[in-house]
mmCIF entry with sequence, helices, sheets and N, C-alpha, C, O atoms, coordinates in Angstrom:
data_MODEL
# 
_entry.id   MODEL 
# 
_entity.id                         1 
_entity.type                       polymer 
_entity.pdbx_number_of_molecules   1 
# 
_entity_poly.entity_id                      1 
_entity_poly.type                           'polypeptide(L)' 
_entity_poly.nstd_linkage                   no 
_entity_poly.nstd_monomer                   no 
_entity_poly.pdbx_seq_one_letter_code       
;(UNK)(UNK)(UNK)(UNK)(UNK)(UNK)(UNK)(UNK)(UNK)(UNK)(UNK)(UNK)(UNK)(UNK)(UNK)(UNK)
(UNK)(UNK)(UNK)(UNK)(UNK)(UNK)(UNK)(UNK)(UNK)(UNK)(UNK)(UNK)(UNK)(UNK)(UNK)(UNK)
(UNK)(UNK)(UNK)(UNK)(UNK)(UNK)(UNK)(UNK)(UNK)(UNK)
;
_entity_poly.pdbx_seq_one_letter_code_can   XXXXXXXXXXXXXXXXXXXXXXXXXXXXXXXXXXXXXXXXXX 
_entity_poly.pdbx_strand_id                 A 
# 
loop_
_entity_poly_seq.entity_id 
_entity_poly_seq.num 
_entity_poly_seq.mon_id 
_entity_poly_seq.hetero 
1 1  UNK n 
1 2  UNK n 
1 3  UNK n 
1 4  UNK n 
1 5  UNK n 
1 6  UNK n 
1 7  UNK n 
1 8  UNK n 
1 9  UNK n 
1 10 UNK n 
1 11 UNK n 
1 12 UNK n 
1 13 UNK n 
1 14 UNK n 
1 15 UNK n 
1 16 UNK n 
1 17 UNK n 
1 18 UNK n 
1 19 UNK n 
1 20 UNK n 
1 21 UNK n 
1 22 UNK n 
1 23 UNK n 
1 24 UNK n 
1 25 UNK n 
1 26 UNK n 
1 27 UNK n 
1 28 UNK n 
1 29 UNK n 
1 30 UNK n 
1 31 UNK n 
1 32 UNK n 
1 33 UNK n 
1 34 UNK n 
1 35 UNK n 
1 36 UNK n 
1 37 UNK n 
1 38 UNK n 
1 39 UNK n 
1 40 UNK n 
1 41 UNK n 
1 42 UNK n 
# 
_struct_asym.id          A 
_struct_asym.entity_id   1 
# 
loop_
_struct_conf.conf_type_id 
_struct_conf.id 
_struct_conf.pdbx_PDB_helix_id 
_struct_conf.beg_label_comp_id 
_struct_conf.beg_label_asym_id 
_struct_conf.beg_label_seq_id 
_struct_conf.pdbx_beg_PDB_ins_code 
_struct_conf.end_label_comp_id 
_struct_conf.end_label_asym_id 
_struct_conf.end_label_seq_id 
_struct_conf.pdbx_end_PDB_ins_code 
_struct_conf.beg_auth_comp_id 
_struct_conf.beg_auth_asym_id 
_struct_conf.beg_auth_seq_id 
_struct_conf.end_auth_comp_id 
_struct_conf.end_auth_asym_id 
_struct_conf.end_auth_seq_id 
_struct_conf.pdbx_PDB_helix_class 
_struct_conf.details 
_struct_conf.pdbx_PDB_helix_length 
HELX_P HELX_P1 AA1 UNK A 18 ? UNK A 23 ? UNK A 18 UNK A 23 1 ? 6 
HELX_P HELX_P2 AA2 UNK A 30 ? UNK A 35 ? UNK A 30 UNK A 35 1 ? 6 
# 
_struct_conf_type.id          HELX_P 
_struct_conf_type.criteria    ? 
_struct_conf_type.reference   ? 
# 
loop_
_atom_site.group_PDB 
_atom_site.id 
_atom_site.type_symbol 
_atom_site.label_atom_id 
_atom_site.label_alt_id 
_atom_site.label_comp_id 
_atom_site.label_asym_id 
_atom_site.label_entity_id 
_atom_site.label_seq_id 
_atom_site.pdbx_PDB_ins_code 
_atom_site.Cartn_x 
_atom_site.Cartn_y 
_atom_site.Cartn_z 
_atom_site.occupancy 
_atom_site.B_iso_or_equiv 
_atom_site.pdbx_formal_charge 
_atom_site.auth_seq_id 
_atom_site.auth_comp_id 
_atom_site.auth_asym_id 
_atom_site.auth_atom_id 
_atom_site.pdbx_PDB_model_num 
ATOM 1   N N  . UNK A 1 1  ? 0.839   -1.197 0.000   1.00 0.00 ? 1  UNK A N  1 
ATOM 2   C CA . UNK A 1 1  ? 0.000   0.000  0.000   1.00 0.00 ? 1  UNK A CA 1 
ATOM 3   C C  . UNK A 1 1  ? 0.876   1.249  0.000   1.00 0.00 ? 1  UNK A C  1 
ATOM 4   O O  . UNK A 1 1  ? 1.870   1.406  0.709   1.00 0.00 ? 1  UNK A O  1 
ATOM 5   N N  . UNK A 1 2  ? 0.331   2.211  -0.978  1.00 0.00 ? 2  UNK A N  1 
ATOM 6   C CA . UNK A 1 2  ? 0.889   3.835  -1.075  1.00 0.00 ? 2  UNK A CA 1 
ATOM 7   C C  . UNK A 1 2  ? 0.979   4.210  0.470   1.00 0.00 ? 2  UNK A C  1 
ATOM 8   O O  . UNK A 1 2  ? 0.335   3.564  1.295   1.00 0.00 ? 2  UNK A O  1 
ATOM 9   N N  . UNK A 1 3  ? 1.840   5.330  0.854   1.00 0.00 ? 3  UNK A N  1 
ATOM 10  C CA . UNK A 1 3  ? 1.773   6.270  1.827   1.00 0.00 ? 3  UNK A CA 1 
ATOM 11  C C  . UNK A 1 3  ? 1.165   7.044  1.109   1.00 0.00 ? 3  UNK A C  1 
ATOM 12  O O  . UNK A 1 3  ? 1.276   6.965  -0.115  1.00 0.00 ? 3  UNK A O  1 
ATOM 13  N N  . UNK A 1 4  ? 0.128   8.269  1.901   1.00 0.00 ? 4  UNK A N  1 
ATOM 14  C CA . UNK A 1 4  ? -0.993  9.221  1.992   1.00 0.00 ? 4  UNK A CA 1 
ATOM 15  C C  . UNK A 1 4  ? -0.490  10.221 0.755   1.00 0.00 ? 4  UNK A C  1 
ATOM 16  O O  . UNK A 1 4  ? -1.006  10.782 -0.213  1.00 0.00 ? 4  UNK A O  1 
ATOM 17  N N  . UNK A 1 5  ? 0.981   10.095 1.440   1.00 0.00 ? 5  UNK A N  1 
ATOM 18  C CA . UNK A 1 5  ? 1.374   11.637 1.301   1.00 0.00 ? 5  UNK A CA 1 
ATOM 19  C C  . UNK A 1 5  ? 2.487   11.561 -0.378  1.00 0.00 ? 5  UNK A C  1 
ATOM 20  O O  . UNK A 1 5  ? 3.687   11.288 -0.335  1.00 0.00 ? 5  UNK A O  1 
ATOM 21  N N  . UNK A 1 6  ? 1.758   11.854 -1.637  1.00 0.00 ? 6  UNK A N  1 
ATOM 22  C CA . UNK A 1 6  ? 2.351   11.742 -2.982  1.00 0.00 ? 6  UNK A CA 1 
ATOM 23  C C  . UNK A 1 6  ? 2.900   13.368 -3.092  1.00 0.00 ? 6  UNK A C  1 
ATOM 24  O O  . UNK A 1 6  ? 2.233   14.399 -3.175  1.00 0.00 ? 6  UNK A O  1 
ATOM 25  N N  . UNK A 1 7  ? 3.919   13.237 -3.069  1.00 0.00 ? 7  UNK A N  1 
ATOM 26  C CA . UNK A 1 7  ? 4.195   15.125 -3.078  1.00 0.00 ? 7  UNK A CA 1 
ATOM 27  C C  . UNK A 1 7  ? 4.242   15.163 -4.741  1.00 0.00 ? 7  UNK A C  1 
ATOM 28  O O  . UNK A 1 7  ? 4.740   14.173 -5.277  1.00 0.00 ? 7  UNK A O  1 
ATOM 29  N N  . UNK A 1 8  ? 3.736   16.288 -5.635  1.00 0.00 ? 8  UNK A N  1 
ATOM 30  C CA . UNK A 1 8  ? 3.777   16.475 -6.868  1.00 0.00 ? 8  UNK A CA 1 
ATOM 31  C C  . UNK A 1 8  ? 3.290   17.837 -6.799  1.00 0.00 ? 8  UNK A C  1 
ATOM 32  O O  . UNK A 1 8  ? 2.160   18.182 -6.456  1.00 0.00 ? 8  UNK A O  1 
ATOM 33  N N  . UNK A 1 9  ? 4.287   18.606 -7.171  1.00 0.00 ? 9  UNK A N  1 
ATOM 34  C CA . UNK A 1 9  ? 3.754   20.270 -7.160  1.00 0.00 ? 9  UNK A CA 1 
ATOM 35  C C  . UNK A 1 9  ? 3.254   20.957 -8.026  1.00 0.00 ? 9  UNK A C  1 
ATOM 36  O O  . UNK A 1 9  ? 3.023   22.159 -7.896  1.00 0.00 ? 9  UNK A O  1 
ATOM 37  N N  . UNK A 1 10 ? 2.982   20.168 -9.198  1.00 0.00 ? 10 UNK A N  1 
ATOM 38  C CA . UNK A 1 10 ? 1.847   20.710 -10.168 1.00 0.00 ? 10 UNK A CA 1 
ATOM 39  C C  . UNK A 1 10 ? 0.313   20.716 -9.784  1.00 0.00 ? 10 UNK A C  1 
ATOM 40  O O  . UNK A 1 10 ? -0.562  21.538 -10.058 1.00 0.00 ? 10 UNK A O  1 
ATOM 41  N N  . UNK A 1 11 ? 0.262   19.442 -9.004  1.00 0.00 ? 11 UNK A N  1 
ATOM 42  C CA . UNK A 1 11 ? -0.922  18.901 -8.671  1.00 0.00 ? 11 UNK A CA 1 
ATOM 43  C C  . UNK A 1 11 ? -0.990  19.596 -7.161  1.00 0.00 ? 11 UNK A C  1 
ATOM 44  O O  . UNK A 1 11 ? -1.947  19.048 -6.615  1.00 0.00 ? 11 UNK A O  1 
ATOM 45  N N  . UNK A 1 12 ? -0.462  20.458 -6.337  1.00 0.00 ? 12 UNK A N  1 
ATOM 46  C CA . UNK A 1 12 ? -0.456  21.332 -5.247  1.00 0.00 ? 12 UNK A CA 1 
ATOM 47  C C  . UNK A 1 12 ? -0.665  22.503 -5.841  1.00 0.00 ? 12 UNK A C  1 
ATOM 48  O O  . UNK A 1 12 ? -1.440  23.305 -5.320  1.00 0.00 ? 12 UNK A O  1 
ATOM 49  N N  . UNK A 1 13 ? -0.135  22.741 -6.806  1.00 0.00 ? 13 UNK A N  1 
ATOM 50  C CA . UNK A 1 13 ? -0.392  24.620 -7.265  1.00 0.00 ? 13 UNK A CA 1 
ATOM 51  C C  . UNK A 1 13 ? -1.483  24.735 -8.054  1.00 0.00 ? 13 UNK A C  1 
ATOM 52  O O  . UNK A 1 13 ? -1.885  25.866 -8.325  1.00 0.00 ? 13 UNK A O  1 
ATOM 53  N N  . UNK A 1 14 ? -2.081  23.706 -8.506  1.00 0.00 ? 14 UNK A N  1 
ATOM 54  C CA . UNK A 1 14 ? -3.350  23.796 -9.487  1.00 0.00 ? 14 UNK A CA 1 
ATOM 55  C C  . UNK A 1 14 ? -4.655  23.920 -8.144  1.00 0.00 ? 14 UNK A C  1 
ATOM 56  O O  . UNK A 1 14 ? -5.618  24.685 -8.199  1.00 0.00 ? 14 UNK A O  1 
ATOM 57  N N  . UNK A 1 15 ? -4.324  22.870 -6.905  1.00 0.00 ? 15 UNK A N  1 
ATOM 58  C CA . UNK A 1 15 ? -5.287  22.971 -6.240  1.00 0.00 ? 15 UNK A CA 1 
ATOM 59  C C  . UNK A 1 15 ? -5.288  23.496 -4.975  1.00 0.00 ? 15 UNK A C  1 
ATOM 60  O O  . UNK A 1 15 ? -6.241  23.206 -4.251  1.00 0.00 ? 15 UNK A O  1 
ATOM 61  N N  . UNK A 1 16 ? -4.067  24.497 -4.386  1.00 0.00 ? 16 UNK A N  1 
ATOM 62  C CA . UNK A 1 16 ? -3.881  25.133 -3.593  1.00 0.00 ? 16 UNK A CA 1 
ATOM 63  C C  . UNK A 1 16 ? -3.374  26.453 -3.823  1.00 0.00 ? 16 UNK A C  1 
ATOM 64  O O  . UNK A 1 16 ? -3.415  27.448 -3.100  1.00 0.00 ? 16 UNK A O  1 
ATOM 65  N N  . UNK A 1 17 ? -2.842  26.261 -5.068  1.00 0.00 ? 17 UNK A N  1 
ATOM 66  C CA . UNK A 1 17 ? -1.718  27.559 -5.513  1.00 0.00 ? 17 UNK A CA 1 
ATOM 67  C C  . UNK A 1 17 ? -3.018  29.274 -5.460  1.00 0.00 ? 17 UNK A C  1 
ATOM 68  O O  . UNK A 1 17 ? -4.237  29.373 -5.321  1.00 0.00 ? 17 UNK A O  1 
ATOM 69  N N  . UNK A 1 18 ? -1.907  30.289 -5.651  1.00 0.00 ? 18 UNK A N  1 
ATOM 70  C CA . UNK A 1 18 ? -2.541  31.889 -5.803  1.00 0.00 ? 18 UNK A CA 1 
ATOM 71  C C  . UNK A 1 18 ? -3.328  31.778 -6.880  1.00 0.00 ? 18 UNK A C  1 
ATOM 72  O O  . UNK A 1 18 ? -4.379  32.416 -6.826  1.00 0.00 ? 18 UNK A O  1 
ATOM 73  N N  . UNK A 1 19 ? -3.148  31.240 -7.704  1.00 0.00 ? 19 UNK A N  1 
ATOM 74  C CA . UNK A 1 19 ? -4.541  31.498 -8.920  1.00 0.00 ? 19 UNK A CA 1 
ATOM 75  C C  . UNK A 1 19 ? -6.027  30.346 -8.968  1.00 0.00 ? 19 UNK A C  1 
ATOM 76  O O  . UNK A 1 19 ? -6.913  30.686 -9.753  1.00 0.00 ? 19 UNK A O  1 
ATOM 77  N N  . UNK A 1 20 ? -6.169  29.529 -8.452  1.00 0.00 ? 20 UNK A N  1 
ATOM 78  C CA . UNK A 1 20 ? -6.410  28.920 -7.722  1.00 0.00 ? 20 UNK A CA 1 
ATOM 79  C C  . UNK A 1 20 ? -7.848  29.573 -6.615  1.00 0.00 ? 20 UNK A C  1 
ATOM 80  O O  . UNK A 1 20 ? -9.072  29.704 -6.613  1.00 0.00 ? 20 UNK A O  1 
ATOM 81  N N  . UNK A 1 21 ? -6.376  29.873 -5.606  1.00 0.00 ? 21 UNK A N  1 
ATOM 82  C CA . UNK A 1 21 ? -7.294  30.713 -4.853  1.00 0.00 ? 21 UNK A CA 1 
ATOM 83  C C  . UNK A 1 21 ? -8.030  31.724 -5.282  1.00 0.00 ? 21 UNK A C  1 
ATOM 84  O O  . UNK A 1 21 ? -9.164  31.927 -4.848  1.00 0.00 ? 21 UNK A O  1 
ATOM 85  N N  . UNK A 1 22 ? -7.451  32.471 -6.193  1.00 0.00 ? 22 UNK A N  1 
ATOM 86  C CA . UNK A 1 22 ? -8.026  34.090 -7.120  1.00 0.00 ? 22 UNK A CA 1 
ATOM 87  C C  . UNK A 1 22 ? -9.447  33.549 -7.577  1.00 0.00 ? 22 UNK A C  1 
ATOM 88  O O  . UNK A 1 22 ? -10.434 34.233 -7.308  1.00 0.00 ? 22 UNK A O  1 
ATOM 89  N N  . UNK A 1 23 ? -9.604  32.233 -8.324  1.00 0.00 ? 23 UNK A N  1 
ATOM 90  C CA . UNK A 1 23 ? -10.415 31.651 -8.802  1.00 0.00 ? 23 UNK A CA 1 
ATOM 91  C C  . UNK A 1 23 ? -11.562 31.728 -8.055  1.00 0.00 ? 23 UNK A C  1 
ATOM 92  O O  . UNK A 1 23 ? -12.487 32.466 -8.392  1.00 0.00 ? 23 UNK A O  1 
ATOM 93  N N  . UNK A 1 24 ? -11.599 30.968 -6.972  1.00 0.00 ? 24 UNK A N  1 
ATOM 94  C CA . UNK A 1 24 ? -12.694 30.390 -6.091  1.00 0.00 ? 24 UNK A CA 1 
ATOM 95  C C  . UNK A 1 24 ? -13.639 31.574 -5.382  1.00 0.00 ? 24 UNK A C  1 
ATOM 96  O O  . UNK A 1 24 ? -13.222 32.640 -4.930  1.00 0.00 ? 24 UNK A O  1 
ATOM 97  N N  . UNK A 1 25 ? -14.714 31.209 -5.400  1.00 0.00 ? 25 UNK A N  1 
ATOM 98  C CA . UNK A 1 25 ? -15.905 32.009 -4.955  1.00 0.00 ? 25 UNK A CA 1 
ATOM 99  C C  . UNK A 1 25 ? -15.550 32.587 -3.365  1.00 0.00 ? 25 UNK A C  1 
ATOM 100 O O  . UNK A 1 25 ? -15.987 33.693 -3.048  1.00 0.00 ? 25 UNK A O  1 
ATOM 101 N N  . UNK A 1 26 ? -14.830 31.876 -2.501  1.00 0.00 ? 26 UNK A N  1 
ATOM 102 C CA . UNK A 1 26 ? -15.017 32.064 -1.249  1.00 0.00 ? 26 UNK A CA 1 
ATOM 103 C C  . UNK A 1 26 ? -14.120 33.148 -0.692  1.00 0.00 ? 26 UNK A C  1 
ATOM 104 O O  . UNK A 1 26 ? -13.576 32.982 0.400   1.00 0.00 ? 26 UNK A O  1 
ATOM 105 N N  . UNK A 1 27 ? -13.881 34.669 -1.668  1.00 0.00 ? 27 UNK A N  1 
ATOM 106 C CA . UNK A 1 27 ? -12.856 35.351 -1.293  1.00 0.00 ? 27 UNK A CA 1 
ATOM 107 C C  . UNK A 1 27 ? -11.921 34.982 0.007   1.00 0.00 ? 27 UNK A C  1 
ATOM 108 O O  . UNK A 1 27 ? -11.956 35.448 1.146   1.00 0.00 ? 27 UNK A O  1 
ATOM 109 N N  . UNK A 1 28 ? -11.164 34.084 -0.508  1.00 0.00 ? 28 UNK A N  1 
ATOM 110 C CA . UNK A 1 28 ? -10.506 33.049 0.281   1.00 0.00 ? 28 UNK A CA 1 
ATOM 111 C C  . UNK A 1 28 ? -9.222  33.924 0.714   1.00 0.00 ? 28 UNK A C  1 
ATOM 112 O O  . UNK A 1 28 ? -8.724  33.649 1.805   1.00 0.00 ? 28 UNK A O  1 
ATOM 113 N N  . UNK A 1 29 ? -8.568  35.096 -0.158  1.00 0.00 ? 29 UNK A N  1 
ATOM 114 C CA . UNK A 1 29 ? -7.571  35.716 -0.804  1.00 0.00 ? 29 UNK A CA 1 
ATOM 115 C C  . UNK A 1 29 ? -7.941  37.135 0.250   1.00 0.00 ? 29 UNK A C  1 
ATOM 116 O O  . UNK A 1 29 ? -7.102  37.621 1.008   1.00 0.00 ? 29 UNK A O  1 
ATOM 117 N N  . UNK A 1 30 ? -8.936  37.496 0.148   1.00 0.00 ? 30 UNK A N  1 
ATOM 118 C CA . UNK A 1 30 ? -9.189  38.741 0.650   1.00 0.00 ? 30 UNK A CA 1 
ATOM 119 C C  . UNK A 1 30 ? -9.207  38.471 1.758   1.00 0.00 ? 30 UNK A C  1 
ATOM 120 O O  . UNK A 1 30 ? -8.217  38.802 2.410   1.00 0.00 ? 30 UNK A O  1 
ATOM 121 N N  . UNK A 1 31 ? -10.224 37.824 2.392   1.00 0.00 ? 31 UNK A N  1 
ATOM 122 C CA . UNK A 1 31 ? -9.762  37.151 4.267   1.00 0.00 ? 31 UNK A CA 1 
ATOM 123 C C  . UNK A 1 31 ? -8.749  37.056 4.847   1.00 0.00 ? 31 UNK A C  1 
ATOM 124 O O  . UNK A 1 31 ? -8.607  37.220 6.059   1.00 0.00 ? 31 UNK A O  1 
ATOM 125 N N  . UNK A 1 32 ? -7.788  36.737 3.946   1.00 0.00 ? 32 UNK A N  1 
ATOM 126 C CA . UNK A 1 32 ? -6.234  36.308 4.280   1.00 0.00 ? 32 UNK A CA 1 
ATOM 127 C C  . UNK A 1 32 ? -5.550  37.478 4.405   1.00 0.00 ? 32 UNK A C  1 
ATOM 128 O O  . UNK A 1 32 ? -4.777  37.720 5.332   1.00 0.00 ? 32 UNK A O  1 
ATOM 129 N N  . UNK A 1 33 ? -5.766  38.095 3.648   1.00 0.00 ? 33 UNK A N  1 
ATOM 130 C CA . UNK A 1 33 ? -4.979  39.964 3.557   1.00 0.00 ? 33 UNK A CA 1 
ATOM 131 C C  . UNK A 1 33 ? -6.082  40.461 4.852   1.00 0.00 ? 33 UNK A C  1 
ATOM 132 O O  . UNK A 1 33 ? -5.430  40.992 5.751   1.00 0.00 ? 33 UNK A O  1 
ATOM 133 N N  . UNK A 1 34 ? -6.780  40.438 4.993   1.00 0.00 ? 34 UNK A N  1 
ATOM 134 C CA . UNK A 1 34 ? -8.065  41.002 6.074   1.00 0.00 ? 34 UNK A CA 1 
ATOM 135 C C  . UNK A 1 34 ? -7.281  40.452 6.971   1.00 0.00 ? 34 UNK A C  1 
ATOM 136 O O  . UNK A 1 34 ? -6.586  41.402 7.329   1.00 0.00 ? 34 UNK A O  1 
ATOM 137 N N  . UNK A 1 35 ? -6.902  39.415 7.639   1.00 0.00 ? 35 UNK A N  1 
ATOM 138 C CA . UNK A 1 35 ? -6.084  38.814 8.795   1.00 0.00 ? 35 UNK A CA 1 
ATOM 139 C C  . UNK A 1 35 ? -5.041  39.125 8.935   1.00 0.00 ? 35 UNK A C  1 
ATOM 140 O O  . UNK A 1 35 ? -4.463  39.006 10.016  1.00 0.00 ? 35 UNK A O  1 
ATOM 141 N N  . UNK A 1 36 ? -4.504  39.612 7.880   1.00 0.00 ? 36 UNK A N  1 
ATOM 142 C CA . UNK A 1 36 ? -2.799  39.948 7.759   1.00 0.00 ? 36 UNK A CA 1 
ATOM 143 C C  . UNK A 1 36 ? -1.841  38.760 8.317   1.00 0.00 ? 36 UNK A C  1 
ATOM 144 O O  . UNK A 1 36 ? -1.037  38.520 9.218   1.00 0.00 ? 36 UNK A O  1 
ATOM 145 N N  . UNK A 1 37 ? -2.448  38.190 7.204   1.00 0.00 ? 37 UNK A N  1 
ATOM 146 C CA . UNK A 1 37 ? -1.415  36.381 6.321   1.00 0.00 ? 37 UNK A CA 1 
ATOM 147 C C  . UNK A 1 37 ? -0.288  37.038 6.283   1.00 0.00 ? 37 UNK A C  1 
ATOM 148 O O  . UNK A 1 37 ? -0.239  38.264 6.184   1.00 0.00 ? 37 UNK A O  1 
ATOM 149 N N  . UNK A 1 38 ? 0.898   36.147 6.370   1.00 0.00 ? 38 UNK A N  1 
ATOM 150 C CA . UNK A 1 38 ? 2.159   37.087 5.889   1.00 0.00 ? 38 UNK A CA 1 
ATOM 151 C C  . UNK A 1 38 ? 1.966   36.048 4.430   1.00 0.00 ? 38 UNK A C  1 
ATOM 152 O O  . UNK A 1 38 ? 2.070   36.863 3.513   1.00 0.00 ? 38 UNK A O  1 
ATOM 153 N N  . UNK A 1 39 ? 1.760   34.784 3.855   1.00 0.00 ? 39 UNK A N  1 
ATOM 154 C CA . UNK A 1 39 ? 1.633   33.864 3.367   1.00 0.00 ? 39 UNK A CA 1 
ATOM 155 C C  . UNK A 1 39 ? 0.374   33.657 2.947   1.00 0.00 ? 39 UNK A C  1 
ATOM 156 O O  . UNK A 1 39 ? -0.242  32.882 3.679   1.00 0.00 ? 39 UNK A O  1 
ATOM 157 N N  . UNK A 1 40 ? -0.557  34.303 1.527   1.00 0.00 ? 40 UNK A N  1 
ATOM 158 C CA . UNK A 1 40 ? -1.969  34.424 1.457   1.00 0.00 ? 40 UNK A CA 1 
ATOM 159 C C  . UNK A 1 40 ? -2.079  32.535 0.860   1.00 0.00 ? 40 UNK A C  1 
ATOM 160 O O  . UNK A 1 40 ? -3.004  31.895 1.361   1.00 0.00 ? 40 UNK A O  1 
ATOM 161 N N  . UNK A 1 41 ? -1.109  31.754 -0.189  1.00 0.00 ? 41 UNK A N  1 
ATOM 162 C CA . UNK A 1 41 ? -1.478  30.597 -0.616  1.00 0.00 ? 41 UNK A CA 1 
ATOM 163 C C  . UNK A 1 41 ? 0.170   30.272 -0.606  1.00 0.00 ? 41 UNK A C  1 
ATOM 164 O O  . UNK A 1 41 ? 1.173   30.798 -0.124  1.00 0.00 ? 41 UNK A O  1 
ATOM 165 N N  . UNK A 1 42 ? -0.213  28.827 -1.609  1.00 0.00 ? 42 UNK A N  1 
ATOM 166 C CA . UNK A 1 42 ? 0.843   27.895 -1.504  1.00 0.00 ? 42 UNK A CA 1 
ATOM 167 C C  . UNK A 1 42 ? 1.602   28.642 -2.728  1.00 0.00 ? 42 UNK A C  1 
ATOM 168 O O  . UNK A 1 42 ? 2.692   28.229 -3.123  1.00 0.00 ? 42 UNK A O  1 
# 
């Protein structure tokens, strides 16, 4: 059996990365600057 954890960073920046986030409905991006993220995504 696989371990959990497959690291592949195409497949991290498509579904965690800044554009990504820019994308998604849940001004996910603006909250993060609103909190003062030093780090808004991956």
């Amino acid at each position: 059996m696989k371990r959990p954890f497959q690291p592949n960073k195409r497949k991290a920046k498509k579904k965690h990365g800044f554009f990504a986030r820019k994308e998604g409905k849940g001004k996910i991006l603006k909250r993060r600057r609103v909190k003062g993220r030093k780090r808004l995504s991956k």
